[in-house]
N, C-alpha and C positions, 0 to 999 in steps of 0.2 A: 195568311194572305194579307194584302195590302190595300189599305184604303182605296188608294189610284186602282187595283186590279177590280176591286168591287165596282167600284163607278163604273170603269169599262165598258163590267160585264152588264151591268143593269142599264146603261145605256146603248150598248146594244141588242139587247133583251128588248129595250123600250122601240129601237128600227126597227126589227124583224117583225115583231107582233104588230106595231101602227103597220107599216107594207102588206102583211096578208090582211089585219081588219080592211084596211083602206081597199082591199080589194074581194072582200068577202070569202077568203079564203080559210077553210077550216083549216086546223093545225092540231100533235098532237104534241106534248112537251114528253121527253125520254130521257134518259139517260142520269147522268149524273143533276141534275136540274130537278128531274123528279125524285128524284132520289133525295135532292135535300128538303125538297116539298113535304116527303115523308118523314122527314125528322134526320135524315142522316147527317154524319157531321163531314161526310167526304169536303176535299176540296174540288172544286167546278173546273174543268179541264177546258168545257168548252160547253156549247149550248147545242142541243140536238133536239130536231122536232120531225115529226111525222107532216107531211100533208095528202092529201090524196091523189092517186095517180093522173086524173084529170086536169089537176091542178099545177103537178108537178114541173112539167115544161116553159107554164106562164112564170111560177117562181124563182126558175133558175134565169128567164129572163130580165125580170123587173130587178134581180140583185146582180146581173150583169158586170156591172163594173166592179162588184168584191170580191169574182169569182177567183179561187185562189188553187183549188182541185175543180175540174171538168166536172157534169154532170155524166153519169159515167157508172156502169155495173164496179163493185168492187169486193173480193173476198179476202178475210182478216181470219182462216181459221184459227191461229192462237188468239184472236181476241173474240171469236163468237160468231160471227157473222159473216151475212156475201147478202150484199142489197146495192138498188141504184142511188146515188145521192151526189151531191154536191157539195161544195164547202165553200163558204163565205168568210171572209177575214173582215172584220167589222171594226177599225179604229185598233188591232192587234190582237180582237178575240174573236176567234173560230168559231161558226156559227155552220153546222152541218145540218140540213134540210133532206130526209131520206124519202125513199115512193117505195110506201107497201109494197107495192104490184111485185110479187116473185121473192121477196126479201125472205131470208133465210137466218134463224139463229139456232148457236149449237149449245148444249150444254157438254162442258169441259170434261168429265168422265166419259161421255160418250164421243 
């Protein structure tokens, strides 16, 4: 991965998080993100975070102008999942904000 793609992603790591502090909005960090939190050596596709359903409608408007997929029910069974979320394009990295509320994940054998 590339110098310029690491900034990017850490500057828009650095919007997302100042936007929900700035608004008292909890958040949960997932996917590939936590994942390297825990020591993995994946590469970062994109940034993915939980917020809570209460929350979820104000975030999808305060990021308004990145919205790049609708907020929006979506299932991916070859990749796991069917949950409501959004996706934000931040400076050319994907920032996807999901809402518990109903979220669904599969494991692949089953």
């Amino acid at each position: 991965m590339t110098k310029d793609i690491r900034q990017k992603q850490s500057r828009a790591l650095s919007w997302i998080v100042s936007l929900l502090n700035q608004h008292q909005i909890s958040f949960l960090i997932c996917g590939g993100l936590a994942a390297i939190g825990y020591g993995s050596n994946r590469k970062l596709h994109d940034i993915d975070l939980f917020v809570t359903s209460n929350h979820f409608n104000k975030v999808v408007s305060l990021g308004d102008e990145y919205i790049s997929k609708p907020a929006q029910r979506y299932c991916e069974v070859t990749e796991g999942w069917d949950l409501e979320y959004v996706q934000f394009v931040y400076h050319g990295i994907k920032i996807e904000i999901g809402n518990p509320n109903g979220a669904k994940f599969f494991q692949s054998k089953k």
